[in-house]
N, C-alpha and C positions, 0 to 999 in steps of 0.2 A: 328613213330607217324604220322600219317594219319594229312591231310591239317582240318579235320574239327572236329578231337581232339584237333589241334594245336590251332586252331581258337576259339574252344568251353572252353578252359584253360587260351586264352588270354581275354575274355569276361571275365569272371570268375575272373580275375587279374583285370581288370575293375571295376569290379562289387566289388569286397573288398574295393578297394579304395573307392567307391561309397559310400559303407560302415561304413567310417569312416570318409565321409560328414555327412552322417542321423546322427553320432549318434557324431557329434559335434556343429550341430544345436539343437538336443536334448539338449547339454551342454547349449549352448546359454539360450534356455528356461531358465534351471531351474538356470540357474545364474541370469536371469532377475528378477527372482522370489526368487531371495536372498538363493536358496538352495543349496548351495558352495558343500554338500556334494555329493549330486543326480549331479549337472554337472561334479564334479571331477568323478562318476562314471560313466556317458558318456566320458569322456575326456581318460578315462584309456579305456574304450571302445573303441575310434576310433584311438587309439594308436595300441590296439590290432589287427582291422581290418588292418589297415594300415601293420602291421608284416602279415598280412596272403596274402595279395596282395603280397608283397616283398618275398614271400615265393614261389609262384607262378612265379615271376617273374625270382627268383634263379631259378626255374628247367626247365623252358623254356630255359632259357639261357645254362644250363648244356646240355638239349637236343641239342642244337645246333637250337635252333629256336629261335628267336629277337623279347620279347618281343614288344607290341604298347600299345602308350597309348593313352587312345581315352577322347572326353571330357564326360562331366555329364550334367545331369539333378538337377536341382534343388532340394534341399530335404525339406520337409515338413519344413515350423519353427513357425508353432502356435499348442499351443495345448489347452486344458480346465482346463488339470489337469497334476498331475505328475501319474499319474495313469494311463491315456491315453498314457502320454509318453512312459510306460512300455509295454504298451497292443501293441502299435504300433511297438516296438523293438522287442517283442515276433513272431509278426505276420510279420516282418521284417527276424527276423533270419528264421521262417519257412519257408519264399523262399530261401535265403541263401543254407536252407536244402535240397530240390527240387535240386538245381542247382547240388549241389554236388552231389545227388544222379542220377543228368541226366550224370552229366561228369564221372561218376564212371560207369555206364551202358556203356556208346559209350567206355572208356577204358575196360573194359568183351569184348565188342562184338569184337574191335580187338586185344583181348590179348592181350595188350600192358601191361603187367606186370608193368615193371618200373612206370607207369604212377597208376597203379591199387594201388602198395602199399605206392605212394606217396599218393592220395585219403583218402585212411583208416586213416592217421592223422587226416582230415578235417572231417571224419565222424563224428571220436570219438569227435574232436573238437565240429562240433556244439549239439552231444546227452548233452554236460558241456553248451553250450550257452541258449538252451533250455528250460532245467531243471534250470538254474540260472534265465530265466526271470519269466518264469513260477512261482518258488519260490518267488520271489521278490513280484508279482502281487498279487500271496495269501496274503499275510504279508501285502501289502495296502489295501487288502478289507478288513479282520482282520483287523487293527488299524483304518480303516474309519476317523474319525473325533478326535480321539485320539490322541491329538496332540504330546504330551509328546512321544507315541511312535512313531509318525512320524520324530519328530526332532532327537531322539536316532538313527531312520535310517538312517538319513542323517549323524549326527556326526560319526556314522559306514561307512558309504560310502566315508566320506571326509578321511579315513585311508585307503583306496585301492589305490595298484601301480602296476603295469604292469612290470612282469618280463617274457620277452620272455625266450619261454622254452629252455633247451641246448640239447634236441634230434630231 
């Protein structure tokens, strides 16, 4: 593995953990705003971020290269709406998706196999992150001011739990 694969997987290991700042300020929000359900689905969110950093950070270390960890930047903590919350997660994971698809490119160009089918996880990872925010963001413009079905969302959301995967 090349110094600036190494480098470009430890940012990246960074950048997850970053990850699972946004989207535990997210939680912040909508627990401010009494929606238990919508923060526990940030909360399982930067749980999961947090497993994809540490995931990163296993294989670095299996290569023989020592992880770093670096500080953060502050992550957004006002929003307008819980709807914004979601638009920004969405447009959140799409860099996410950028990054993997840049660290996947520099592993191609030096063959770095090992490194390439470690990748392909994260890919198929974020096409489910995606599609899950995406989804979601329909569903709230659909219910708009419907409250009844906005609260059913949340009570659906306050039953998700993060079960890291076993492959």
């Amino acid at each position: 593995m090349s110094d600036e694969l190494y480098q470009a997987l430890n940012e990246q290991m960074n950048y997850e953990f970053y990850s699972s700042h946004v989207y535990l300020a997210m939680a912040a929000y909508c627990s401010g705003e009494s929606l238990d359900g919508f923060a526990n689905f940030f909360i399982v969110q930067a749980e999961e971020e947090r497993f994809h950093a540490m995931k990163i950070y296993k294989f670095l270390n299996d290569r023989g290269r020592r992880a770093t960890i670096d500080g953060m930047e502050n992550p957004n903590n006002d929003y307008r709406s819980v709807l914004q919350v979601f638009e920004h997660g969405y447009e959140h994971e799409q860099i996410v998706t950028k990054r993997i698809y840049h660290l996947s490119d520099l592993a191609l160009n030096e063959r770095e196999h090992a490194t390439m089918q470690f990748l392909k996880w994260f890919i198929d990872e974020q096409v489910e992150e995606e599609s899950m925010f995406d989804s979601i963001i329909q569903k709230l413009k659909r219910i708009d001011r419907d409250s009844n079905a906005f609260y059913m969302l949340d009570a659906e959301f306050l039953q998700r739990v993060f079960t890291p995967p076993t492959a």
